[in-house]
mmCIF file of the N, C-alpha and C atoms, coordinates in Angstrom:
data_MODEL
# 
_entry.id   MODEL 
# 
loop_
_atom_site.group_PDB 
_atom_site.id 
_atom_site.type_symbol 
_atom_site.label_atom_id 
_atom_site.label_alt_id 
_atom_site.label_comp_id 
_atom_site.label_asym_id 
_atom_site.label_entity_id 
_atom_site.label_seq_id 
_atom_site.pdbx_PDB_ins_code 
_atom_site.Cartn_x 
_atom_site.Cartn_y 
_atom_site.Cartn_z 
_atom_site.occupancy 
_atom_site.B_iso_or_equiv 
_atom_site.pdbx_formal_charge 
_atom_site.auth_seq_id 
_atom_site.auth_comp_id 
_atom_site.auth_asym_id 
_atom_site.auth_atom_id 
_atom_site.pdbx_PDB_model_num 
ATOM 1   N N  . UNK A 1 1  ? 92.070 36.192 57.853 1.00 0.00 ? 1  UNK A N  1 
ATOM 2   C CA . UNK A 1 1  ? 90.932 37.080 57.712 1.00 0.00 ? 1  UNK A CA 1 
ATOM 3   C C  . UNK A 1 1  ? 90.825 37.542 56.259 1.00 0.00 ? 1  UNK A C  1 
ATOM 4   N N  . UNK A 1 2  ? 89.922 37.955 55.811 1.00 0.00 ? 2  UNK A N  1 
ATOM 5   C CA . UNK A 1 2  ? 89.393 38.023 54.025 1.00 0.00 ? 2  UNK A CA 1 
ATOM 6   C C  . UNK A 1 2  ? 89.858 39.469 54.355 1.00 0.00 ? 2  UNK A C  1 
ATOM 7   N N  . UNK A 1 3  ? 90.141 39.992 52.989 1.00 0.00 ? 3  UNK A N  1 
ATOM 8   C CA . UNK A 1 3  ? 91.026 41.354 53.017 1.00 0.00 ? 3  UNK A CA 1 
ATOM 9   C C  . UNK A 1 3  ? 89.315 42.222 52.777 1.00 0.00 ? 3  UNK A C  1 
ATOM 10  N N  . UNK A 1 4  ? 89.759 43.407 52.873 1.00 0.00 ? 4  UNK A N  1 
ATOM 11  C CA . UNK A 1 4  ? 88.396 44.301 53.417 1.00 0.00 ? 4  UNK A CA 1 
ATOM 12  C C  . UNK A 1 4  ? 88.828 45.668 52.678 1.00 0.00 ? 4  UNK A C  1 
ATOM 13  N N  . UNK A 1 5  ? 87.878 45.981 52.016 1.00 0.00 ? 5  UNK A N  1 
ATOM 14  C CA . UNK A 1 5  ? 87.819 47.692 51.097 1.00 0.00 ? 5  UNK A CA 1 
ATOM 15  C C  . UNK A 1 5  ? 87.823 48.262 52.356 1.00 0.00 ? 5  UNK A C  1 
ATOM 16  N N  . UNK A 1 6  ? 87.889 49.610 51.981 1.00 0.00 ? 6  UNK A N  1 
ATOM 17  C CA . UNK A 1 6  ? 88.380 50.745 52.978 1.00 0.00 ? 6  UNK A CA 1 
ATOM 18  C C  . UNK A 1 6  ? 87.171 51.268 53.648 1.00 0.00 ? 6  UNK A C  1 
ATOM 19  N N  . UNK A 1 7  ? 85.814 50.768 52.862 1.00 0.00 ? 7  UNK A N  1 
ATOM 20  C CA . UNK A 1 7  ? 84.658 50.956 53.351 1.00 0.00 ? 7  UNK A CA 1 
ATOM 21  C C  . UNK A 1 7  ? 83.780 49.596 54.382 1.00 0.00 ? 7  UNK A C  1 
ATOM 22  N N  . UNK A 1 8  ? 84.328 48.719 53.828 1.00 0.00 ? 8  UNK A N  1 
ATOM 23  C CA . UNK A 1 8  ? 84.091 47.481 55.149 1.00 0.00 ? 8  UNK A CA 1 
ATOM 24  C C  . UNK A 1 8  ? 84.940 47.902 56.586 1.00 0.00 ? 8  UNK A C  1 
ATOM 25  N N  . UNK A 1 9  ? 86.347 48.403 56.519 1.00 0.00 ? 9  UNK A N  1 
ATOM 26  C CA . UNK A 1 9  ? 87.173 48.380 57.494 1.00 0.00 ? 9  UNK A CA 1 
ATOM 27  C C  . UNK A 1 9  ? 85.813 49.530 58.231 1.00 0.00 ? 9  UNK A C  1 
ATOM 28  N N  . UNK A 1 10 ? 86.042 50.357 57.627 1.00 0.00 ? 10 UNK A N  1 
ATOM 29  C CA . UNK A 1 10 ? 85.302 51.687 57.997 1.00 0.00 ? 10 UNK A CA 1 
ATOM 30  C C  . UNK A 1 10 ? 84.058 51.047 58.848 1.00 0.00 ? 10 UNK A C  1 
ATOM 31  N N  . UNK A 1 11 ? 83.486 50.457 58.219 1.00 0.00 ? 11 UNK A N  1 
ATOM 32  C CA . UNK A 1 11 ? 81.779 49.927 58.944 1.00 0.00 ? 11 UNK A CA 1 
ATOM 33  C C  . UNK A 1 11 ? 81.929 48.937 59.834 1.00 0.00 ? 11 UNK A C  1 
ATOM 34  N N  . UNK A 1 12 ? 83.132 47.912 59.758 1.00 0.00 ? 12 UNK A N  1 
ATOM 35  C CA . UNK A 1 12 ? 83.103 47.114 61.000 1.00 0.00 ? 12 UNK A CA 1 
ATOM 36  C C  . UNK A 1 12 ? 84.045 48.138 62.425 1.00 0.00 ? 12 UNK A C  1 
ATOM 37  N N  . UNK A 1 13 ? 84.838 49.136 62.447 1.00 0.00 ? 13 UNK A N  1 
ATOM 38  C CA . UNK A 1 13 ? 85.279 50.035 63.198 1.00 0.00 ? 13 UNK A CA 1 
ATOM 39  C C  . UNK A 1 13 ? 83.762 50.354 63.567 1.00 0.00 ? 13 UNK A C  1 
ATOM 40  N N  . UNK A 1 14 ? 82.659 50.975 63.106 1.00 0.00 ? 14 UNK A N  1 
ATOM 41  C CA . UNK A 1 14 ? 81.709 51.625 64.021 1.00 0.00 ? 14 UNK A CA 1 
ATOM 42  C C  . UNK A 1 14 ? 80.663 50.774 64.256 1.00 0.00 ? 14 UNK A C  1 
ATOM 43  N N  . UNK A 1 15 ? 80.617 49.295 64.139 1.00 0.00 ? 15 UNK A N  1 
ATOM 44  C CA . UNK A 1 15 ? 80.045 48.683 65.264 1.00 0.00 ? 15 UNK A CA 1 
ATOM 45  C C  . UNK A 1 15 ? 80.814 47.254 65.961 1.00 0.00 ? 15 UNK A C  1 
ATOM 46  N N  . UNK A 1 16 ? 81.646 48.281 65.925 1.00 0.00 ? 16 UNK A N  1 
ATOM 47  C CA . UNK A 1 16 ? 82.986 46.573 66.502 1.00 0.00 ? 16 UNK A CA 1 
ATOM 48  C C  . UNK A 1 16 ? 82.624 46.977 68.560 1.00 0.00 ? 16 UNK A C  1 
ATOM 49  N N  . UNK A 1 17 ? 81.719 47.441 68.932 1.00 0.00 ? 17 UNK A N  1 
ATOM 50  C CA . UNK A 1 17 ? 81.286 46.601 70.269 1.00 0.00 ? 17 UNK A CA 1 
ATOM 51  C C  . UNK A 1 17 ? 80.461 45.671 70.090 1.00 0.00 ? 17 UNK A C  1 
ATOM 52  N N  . UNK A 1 18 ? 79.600 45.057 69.350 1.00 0.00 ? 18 UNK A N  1 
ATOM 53  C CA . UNK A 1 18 ? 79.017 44.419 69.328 1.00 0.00 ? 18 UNK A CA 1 
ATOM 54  C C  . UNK A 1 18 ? 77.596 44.059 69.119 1.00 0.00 ? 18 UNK A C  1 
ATOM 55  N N  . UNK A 1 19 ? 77.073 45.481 69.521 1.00 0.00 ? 19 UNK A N  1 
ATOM 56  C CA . UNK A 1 19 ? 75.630 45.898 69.754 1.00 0.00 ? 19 UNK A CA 1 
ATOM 57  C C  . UNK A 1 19 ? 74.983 46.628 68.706 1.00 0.00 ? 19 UNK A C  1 
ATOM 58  N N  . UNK A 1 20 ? 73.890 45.849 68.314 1.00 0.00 ? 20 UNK A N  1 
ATOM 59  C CA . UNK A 1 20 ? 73.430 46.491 66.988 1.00 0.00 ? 20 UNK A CA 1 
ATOM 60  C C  . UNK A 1 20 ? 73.091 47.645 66.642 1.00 0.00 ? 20 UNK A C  1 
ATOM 61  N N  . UNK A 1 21 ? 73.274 48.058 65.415 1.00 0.00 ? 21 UNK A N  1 
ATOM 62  C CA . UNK A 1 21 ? 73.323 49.581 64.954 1.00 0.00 ? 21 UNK A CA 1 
ATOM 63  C C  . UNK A 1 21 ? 72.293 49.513 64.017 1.00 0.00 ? 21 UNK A C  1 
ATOM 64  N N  . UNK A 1 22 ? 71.774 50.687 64.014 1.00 0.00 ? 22 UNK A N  1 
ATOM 65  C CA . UNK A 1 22 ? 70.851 50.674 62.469 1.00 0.00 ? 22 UNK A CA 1 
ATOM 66  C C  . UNK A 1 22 ? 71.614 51.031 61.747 1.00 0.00 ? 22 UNK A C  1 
ATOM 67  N N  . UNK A 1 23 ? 71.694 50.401 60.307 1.00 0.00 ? 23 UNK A N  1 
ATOM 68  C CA . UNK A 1 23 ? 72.092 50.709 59.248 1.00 0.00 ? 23 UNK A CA 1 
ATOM 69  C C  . UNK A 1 23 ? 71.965 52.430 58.541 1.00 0.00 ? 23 UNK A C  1 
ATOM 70  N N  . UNK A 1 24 ? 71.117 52.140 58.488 1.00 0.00 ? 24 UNK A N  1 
ATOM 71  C CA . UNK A 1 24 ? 70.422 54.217 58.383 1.00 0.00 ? 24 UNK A CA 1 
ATOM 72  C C  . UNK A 1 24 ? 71.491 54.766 59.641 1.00 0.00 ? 24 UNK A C  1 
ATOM 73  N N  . UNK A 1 25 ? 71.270 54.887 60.152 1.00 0.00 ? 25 UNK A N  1 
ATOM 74  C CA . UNK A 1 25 ? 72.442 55.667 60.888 1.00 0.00 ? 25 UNK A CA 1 
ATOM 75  C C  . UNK A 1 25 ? 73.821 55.514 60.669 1.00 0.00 ? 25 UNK A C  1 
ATOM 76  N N  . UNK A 1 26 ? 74.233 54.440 60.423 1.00 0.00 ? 26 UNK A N  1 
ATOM 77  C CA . UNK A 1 26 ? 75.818 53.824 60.215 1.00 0.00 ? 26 UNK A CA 1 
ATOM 78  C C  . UNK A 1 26 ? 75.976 55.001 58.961 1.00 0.00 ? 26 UNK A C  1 
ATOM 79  N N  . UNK A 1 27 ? 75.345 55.394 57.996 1.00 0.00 ? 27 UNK A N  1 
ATOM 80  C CA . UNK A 1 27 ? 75.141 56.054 56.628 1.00 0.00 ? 27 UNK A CA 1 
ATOM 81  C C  . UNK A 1 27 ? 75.865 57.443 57.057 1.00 0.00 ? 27 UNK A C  1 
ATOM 82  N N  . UNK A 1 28 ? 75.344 57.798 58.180 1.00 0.00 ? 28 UNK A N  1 
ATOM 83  C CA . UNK A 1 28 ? 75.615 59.336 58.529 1.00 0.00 ? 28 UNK A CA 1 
ATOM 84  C C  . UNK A 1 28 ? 76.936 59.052 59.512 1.00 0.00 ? 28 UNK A C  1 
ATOM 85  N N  . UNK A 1 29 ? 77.266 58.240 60.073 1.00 0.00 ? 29 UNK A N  1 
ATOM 86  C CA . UNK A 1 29 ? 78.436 58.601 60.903 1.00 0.00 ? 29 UNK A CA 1 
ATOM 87  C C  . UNK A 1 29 ? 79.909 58.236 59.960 1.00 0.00 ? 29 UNK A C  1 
ATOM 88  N N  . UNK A 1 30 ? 79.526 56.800 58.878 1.00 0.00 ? 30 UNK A N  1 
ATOM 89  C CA . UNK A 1 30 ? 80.613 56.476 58.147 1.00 0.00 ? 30 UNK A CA 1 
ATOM 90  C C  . UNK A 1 30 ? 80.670 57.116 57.277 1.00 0.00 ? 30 UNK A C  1 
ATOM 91  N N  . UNK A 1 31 ? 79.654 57.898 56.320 1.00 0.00 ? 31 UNK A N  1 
ATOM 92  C CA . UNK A 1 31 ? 79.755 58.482 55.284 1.00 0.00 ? 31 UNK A CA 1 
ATOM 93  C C  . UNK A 1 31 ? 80.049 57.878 54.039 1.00 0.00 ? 31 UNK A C  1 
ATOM 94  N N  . UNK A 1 32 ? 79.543 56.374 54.692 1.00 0.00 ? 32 UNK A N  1 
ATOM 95  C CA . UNK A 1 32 ? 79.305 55.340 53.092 1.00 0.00 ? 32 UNK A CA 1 
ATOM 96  C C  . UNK A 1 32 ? 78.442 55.377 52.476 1.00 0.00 ? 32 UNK A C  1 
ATOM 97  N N  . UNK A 1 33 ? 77.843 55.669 51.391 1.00 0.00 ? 33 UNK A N  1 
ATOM 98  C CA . UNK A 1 33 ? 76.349 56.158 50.802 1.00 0.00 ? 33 UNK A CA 1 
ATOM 99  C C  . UNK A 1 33 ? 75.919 54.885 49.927 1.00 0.00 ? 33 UNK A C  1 
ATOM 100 N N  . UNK A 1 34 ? 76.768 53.852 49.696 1.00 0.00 ? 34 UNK A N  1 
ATOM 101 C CA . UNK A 1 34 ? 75.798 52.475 49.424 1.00 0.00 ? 34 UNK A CA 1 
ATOM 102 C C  . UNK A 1 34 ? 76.104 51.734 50.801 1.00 0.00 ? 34 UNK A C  1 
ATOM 103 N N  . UNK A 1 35 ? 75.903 52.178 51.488 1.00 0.00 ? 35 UNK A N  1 
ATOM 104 C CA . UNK A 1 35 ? 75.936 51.104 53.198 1.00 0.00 ? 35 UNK A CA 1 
ATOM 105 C C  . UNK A 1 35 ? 75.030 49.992 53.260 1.00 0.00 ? 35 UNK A C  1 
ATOM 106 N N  . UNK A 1 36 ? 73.837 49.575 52.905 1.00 0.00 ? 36 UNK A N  1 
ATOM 107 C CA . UNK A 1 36 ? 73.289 48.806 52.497 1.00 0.00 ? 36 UNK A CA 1 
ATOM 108 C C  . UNK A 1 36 ? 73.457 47.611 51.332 1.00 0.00 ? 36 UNK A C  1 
ATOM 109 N N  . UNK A 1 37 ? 74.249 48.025 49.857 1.00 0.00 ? 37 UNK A N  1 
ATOM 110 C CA . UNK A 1 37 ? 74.889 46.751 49.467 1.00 0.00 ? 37 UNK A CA 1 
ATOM 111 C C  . UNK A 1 37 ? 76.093 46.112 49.933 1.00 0.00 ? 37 UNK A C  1 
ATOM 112 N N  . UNK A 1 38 ? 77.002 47.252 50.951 1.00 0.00 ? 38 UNK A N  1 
ATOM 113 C CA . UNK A 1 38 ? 77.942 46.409 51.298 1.00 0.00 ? 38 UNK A CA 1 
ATOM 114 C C  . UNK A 1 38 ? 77.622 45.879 52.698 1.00 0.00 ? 38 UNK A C  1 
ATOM 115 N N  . UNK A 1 39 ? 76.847 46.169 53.531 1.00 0.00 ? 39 UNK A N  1 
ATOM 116 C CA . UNK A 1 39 ? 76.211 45.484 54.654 1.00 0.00 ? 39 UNK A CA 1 
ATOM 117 C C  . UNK A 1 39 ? 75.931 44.168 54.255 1.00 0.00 ? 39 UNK A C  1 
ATOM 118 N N  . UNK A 1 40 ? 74.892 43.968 53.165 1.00 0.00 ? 40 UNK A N  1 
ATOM 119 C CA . UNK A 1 40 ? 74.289 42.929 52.350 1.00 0.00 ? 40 UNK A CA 1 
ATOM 120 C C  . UNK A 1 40 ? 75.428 41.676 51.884 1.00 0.00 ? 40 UNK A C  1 
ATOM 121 N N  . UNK A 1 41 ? 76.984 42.231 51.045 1.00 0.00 ? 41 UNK A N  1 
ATOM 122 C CA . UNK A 1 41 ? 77.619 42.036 50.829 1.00 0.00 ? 41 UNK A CA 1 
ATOM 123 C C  . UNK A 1 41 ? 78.973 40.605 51.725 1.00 0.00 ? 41 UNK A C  1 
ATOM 124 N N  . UNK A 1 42 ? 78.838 42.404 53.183 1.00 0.00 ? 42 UNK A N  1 
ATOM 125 C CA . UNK A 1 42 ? 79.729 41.254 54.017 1.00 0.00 ? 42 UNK A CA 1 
ATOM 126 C C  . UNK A 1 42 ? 78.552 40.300 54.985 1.00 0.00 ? 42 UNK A C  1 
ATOM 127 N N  . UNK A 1 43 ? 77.020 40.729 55.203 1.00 0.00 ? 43 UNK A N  1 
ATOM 128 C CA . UNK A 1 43 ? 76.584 39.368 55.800 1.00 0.00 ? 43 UNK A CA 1 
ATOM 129 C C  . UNK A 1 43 ? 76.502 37.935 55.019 1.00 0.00 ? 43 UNK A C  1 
ATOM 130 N N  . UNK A 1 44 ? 76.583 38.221 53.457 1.00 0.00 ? 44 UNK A N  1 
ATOM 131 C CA . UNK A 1 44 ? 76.864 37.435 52.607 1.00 0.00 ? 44 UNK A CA 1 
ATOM 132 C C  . UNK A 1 44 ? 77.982 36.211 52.962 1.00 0.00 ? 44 UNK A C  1 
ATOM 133 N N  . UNK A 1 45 ? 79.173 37.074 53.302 1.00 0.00 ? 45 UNK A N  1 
ATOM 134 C CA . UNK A 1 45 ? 80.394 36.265 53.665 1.00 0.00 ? 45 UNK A CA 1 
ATOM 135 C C  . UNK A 1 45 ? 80.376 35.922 54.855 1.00 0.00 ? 45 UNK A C  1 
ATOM 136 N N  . UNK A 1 46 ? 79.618 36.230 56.171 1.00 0.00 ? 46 UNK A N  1 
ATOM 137 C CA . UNK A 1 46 ? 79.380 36.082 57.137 1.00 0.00 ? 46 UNK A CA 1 
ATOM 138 C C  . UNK A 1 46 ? 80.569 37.406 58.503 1.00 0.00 ? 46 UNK A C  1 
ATOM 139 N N  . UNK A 1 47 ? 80.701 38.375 57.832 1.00 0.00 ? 47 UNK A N  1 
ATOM 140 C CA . UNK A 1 47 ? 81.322 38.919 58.736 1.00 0.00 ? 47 UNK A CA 1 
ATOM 141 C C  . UNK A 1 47 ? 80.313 39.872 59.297 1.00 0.00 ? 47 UNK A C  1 
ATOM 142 N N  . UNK A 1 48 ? 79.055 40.227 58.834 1.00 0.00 ? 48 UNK A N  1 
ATOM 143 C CA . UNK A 1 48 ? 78.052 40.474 59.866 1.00 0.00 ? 48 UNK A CA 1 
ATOM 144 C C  . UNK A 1 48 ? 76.661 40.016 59.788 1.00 0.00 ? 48 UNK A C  1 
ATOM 145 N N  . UNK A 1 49 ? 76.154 40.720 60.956 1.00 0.00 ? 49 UNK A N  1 
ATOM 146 C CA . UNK A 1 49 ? 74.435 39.649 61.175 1.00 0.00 ? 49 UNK A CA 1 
ATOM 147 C C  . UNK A 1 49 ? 73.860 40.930 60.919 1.00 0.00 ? 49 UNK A C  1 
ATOM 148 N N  . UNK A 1 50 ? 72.749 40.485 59.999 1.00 0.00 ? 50 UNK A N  1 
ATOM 149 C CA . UNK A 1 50 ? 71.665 41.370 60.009 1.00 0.00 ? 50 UNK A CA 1 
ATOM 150 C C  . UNK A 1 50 ? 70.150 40.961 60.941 1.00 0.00 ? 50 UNK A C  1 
ATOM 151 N N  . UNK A 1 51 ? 69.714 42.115 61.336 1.00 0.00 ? 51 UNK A N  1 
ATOM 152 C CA . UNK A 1 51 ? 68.331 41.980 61.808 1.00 0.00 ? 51 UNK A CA 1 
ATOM 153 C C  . UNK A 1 51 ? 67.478 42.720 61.024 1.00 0.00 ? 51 UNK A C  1 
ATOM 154 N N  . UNK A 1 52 ? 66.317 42.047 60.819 1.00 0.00 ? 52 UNK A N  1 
ATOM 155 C CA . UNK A 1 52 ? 64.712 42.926 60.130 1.00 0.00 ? 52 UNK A CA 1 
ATOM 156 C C  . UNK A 1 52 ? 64.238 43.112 61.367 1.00 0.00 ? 52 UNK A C  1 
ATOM 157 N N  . UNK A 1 53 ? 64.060 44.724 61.009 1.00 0.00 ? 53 UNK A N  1 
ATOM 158 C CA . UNK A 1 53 ? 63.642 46.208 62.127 1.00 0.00 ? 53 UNK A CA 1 
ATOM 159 C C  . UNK A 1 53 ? 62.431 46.253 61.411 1.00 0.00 ? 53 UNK A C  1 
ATOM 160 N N  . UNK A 1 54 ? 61.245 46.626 62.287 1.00 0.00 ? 54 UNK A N  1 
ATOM 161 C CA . UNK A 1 54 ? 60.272 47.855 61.240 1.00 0.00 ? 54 UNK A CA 1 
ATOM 162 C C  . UNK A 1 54 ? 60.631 49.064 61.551 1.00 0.00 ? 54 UNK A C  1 
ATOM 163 N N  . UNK A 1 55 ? 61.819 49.329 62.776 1.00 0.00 ? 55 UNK A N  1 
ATOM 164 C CA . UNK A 1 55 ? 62.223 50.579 62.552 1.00 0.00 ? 55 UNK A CA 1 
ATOM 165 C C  . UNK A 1 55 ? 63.705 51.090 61.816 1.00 0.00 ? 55 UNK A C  1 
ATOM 166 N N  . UNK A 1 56 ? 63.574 49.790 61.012 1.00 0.00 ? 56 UNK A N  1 
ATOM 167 C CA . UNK A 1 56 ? 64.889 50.319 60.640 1.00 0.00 ? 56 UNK A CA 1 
ATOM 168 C C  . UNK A 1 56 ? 65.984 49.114 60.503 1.00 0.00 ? 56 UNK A C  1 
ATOM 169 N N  . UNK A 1 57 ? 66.527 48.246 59.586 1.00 0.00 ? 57 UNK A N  1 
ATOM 170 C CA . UNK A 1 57 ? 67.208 47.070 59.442 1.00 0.00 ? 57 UNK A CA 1 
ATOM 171 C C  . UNK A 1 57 ? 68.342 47.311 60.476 1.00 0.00 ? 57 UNK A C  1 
ATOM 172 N N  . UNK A 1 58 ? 69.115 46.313 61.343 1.00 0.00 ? 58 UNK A N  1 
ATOM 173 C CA . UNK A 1 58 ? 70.294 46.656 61.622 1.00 0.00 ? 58 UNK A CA 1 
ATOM 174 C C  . UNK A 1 58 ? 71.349 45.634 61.593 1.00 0.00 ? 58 UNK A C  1 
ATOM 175 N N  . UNK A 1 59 ? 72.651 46.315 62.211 1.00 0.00 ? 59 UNK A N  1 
ATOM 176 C CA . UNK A 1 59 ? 73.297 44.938 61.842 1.00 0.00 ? 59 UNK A CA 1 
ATOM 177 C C  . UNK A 1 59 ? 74.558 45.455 62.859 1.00 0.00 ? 59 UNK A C  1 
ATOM 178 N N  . UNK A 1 60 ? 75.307 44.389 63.315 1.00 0.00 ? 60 UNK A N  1 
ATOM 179 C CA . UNK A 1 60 ? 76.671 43.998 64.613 1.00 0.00 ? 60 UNK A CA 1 
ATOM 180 C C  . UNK A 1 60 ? 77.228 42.964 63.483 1.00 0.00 ? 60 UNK A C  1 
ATOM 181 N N  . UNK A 1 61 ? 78.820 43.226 64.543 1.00 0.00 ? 61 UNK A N  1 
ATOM 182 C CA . UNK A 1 61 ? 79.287 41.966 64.520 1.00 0.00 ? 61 UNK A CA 1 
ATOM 183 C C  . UNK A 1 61 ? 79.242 40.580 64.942 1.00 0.00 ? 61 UNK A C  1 
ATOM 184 N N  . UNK A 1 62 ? 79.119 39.564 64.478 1.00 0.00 ? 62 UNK A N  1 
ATOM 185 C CA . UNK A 1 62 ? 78.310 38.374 64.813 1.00 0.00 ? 62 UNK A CA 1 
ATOM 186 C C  . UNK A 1 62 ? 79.581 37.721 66.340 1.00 0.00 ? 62 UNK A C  1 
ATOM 187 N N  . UNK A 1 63 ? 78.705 37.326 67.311 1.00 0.00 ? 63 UNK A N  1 
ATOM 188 C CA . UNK A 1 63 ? 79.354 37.458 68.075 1.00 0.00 ? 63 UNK A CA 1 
ATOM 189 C C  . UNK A 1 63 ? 80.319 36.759 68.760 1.00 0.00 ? 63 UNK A C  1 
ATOM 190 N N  . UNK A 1 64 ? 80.857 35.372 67.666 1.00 0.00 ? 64 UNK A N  1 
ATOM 191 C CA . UNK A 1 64 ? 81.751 34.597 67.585 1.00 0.00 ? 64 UNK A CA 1 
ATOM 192 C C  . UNK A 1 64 ? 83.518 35.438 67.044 1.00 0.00 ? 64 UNK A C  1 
ATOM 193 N N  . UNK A 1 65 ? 83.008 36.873 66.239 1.00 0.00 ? 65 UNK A N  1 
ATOM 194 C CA . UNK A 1 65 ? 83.960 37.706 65.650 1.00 0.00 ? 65 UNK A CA 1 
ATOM 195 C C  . UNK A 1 65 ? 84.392 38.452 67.205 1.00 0.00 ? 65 UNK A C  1 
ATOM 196 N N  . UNK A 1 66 ? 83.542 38.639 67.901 1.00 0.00 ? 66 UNK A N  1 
ATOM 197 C CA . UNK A 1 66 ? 84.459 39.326 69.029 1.00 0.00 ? 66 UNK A CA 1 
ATOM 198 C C  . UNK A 1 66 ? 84.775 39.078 70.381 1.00 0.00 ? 66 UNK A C  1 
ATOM 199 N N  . UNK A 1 67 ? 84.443 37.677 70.169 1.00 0.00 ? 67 UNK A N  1 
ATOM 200 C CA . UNK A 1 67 ? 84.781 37.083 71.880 1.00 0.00 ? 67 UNK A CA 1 
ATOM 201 C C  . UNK A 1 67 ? 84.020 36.667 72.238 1.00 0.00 ? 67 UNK A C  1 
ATOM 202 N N  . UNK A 1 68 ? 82.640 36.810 72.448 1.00 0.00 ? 68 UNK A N  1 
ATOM 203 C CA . UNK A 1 68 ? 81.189 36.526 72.739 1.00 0.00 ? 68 UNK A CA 1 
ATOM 204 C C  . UNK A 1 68 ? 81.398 35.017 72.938 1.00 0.00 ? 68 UNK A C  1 
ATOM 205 N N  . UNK A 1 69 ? 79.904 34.417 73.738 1.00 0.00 ? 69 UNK A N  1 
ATOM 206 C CA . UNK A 1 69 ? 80.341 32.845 73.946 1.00 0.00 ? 69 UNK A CA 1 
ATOM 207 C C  . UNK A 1 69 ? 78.813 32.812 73.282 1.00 0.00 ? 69 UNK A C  1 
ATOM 208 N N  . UNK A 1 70 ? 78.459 31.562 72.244 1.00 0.00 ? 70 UNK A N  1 
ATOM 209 C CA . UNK A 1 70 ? 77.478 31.933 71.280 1.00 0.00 ? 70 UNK A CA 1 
ATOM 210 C C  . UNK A 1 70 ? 76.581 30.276 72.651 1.00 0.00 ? 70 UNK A C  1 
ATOM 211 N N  . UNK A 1 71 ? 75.205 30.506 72.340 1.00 0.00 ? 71 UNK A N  1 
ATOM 212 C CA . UNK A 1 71 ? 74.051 29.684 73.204 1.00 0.00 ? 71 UNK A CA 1 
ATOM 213 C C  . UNK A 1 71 ? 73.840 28.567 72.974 1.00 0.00 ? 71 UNK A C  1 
# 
């Protein structure tokens, strides 16, 4: 596994069920205030999926990372 800042560990802990989160919110519960370049960052490397919201971008863990059986 690719080693992880203390702020990735942090953001994959609050959506490690699986189910997408808005980003804007992830902001207020992790208390990461660039949550958006490092969101950007690790879907880069593929440790998460982003979705385009008009209410709001979000993003999970992709669901090969947690057991999930992919379609």
């Amino acid at each position: 596994m690719t080693d992880l800042s203390q702020d990735e560990s942090k953001l994959l802990s609050a959506i490690s069920g699986g189910e997408w989160v808005r980003i804007d919110d992830l902001r207020d519960v992790t208390g990461i205030w660039r949550i958006h370049t490092i969101v950007q960052e690790m879907a880069d490397r593929g440790l998460v999926e982003v979705q385009v919201r008009r209410t709001g971008n979000a993003v999970r863990v992709p669901r090969r990372r947690w057991g999930g059986q992919s379609g």
